[in-house]
py3Dmol code that shows the C-alpha trace and the ligand (Angstrom):
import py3Dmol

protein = """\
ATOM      1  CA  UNK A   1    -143.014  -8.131 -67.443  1.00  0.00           C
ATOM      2  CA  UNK A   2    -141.214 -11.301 -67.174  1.00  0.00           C
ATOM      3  CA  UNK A   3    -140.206 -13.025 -70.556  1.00  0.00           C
ATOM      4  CA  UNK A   4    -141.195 -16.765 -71.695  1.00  0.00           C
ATOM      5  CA  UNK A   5    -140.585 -19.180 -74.110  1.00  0.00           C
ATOM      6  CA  UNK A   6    -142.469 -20.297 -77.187  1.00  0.00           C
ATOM      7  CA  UNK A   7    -143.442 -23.713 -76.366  1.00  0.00           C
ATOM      8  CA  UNK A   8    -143.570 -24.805 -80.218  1.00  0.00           C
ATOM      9  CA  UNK A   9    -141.194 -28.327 -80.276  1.00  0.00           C
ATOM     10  CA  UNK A  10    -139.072 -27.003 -83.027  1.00  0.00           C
ATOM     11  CA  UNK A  11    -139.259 -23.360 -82.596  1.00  0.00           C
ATOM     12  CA  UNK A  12    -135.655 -23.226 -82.381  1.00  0.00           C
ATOM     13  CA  UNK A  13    -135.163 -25.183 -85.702  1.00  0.00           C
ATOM     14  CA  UNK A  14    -136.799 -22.472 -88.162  1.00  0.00           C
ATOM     15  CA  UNK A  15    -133.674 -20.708 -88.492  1.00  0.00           C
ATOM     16  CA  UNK A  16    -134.773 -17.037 -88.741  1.00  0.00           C
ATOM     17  CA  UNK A  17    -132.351 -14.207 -87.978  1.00  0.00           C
ATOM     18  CA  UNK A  18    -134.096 -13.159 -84.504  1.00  0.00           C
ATOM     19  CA  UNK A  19    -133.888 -16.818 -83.374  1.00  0.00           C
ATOM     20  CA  UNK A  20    -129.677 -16.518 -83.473  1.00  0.00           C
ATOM     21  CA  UNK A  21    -129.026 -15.571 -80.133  1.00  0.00           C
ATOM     22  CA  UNK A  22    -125.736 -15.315 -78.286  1.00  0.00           C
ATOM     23  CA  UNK A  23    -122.062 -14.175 -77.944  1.00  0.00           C
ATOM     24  CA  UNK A  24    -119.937 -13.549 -81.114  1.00  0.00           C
ATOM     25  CA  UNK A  25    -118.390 -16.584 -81.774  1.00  0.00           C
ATOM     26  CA  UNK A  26    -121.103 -19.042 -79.847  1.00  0.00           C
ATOM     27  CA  UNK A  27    -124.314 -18.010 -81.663  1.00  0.00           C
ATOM     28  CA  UNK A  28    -126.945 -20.917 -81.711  1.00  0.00           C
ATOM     29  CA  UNK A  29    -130.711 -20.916 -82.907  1.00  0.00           C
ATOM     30  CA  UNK A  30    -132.794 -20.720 -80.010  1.00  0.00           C
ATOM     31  CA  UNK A  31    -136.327 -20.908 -78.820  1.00  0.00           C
ATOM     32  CA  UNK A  32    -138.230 -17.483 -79.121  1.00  0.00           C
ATOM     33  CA  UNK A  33    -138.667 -15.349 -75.551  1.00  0.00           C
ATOM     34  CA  UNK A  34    -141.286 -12.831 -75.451  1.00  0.00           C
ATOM     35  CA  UNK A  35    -143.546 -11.107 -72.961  1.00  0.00           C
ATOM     36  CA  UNK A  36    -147.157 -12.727 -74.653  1.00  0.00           C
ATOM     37  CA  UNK A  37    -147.665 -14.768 -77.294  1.00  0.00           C
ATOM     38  CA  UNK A  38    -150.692 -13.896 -80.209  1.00  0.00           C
ATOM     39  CA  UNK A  39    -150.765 -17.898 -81.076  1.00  0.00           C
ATOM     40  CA  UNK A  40    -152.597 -19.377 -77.683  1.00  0.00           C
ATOM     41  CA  UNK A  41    -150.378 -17.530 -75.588  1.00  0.00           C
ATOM     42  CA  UNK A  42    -147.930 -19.697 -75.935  1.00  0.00           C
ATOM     43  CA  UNK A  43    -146.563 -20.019 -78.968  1.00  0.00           C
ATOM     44  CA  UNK A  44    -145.121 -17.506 -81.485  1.00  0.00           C
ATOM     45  CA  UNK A  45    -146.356 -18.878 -84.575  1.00  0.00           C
ATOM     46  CA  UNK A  46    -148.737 -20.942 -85.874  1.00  0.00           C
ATOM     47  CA  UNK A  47    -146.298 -23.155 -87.274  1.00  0.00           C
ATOM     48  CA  UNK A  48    -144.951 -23.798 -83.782  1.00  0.00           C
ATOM     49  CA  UNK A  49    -148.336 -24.372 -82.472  1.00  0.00           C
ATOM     50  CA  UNK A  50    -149.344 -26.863 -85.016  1.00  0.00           C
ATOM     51  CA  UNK A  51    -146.004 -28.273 -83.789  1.00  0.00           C
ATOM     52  CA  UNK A  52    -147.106 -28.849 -80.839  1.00  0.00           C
ATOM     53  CA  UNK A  53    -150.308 -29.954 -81.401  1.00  0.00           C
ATOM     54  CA  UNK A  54    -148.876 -32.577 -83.758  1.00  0.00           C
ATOM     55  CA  UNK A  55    -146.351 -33.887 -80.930  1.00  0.00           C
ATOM     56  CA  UNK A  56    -148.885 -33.568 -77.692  1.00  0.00           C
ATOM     57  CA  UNK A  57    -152.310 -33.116 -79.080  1.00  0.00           C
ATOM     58  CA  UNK A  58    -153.486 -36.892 -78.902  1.00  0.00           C
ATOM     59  CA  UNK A  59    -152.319 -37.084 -75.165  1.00  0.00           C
ATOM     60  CA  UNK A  60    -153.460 -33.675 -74.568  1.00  0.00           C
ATOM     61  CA  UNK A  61    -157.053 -35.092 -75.930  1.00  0.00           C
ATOM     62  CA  UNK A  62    -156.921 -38.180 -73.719  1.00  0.00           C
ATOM     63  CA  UNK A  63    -155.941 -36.109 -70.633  1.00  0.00           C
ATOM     64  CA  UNK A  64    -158.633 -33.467 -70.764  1.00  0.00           C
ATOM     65  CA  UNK A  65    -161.390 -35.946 -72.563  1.00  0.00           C
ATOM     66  CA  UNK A  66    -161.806 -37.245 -76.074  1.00  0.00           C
ATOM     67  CA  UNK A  67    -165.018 -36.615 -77.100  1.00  0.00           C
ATOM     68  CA  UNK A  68    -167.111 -40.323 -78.033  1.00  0.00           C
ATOM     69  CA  UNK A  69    -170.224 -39.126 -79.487  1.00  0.00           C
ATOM     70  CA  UNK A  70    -171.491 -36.109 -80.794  1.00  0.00           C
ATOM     71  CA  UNK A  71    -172.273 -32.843 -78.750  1.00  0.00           C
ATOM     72  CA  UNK A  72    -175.940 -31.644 -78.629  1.00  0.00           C
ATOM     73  CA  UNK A  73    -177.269 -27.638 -79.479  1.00  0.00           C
ATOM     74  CA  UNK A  74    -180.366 -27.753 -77.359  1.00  0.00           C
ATOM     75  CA  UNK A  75    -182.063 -24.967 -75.763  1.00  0.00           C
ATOM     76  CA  UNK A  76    -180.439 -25.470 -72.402  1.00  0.00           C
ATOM     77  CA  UNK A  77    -177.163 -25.005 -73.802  1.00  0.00           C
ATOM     78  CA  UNK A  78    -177.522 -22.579 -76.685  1.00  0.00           C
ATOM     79  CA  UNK A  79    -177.842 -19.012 -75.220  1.00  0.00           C
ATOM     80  CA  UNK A  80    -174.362 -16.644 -76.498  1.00  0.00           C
ATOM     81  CA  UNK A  81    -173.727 -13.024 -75.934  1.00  0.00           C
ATOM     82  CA  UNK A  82    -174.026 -10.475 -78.395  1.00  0.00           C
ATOM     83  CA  UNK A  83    -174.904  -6.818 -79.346  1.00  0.00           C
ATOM     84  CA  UNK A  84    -176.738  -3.887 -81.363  1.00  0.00           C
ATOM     85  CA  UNK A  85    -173.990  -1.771 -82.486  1.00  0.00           C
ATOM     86  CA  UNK A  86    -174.564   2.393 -81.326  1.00  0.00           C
ATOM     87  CA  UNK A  87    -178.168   1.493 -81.420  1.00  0.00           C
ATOM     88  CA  UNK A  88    -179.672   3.250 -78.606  1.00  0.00           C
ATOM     89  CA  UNK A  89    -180.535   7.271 -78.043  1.00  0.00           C
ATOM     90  CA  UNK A  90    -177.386   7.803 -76.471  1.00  0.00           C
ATOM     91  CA  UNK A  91    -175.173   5.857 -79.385  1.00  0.00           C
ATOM     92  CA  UNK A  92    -174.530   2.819 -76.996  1.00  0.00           C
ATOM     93  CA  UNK A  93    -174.681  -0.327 -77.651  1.00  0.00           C
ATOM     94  CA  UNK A  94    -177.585  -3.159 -76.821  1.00  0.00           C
ATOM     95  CA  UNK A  95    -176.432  -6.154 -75.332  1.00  0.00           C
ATOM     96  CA  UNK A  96    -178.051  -9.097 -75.159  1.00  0.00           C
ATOM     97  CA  UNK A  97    -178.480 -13.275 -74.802  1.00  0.00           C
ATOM     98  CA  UNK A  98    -179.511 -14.528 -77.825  1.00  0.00           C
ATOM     99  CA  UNK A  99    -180.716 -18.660 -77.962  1.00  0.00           C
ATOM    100  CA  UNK A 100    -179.266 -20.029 -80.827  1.00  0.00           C
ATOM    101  CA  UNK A 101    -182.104 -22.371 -80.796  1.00  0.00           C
ATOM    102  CA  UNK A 102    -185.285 -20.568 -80.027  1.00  0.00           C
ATOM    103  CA  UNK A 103    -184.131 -17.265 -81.205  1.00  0.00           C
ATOM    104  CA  UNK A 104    -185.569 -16.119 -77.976  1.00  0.00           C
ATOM    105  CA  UNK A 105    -183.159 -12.307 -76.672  1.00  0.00           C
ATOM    106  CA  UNK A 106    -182.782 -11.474 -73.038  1.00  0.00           C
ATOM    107  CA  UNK A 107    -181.494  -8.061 -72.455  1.00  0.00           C
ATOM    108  CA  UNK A 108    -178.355  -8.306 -70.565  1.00  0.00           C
ATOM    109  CA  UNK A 109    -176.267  -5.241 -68.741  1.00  0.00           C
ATOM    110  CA  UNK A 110    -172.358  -4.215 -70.552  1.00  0.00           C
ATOM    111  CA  UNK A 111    -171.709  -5.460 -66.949  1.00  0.00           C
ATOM    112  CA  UNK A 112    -172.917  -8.567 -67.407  1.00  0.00           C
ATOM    113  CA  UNK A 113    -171.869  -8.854 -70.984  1.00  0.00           C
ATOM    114  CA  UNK A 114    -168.095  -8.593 -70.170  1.00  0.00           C
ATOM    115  CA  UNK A 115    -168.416 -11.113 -67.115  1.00  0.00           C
ATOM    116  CA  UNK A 116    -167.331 -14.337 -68.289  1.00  0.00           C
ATOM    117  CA  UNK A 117    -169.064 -16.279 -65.265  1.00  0.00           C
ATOM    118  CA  UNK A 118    -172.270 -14.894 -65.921  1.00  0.00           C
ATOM    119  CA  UNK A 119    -173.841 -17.463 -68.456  1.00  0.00           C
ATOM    120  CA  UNK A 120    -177.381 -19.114 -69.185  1.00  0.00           C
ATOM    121  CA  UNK A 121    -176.070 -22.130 -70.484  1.00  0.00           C
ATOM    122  CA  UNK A 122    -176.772 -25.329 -68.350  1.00  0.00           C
ATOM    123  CA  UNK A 123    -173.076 -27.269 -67.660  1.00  0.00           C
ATOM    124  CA  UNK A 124    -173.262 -30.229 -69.327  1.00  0.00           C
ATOM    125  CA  UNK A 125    -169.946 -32.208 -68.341  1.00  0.00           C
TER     126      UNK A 125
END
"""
ligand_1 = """\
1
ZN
Zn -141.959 -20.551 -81.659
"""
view = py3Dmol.view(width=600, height=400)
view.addModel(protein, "pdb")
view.setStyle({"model": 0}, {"cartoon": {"style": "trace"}})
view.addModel(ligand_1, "xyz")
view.setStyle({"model": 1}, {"stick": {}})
view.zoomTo()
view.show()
């Protein structure tokens, strides 16, 4: 798996003893390289993602959208994915759309459950 680097701003300024990398006499603090991240997949702390976030999250907002008024919970956009725990004969689980909203369930296959295009909600860009 191929290695990458944190992309915190000042990863390689916390000066931890796994960040000094390099030959004997040429060792230098430098950005962590790892296979996946925890933090966003990206970075490998929080403090390097707040970094970040704190250097490119206002253009990062602008780019994608800043939101200007307040997002709406209505029925067309309410319905999440959850489960009964073990609840059936068999000790499987029940899975199921639930409306936030109208508290209405719709019974939903593990198949469908784990498929992240399959959704109820109306897109509302
Ligand atoms: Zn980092």
């Amino acid at each position: 798996m191929a290695l990458k680097y944190c992309q915190g701003t000042a990863c390689h300024t916390y000066t931890t003893k796994d960040r000094l990398r390099g030959t004997k006499d040429n060792k230098t603090f430098q950005t962590r390289r790892r296979s996946s991240f925890y933090y966003g997949g990206n970075f490998c702390s929080l403090n390097c993602q707040n970094d970040w976030f704190s250097d490119f999250g206002n253009k990062a907002i602008d780019h994608f959208g800043r939101l200007t008024e307040p997002k709406h919970l209505t029925e067309d956009n309410a319905w999440v994915k959850d489960y009964d725990w073990r609840v059936t004969a068999d000790d499987s689980h029940r899975y199921f759309f639930v409306n936030k909203v109208t508290r209405e369930r719709r019974p939903l296959t593990e198949e469908q459950y784990h498929d992240n295009n399959y959704n109820l909600n109306e897109r509302i860009t």
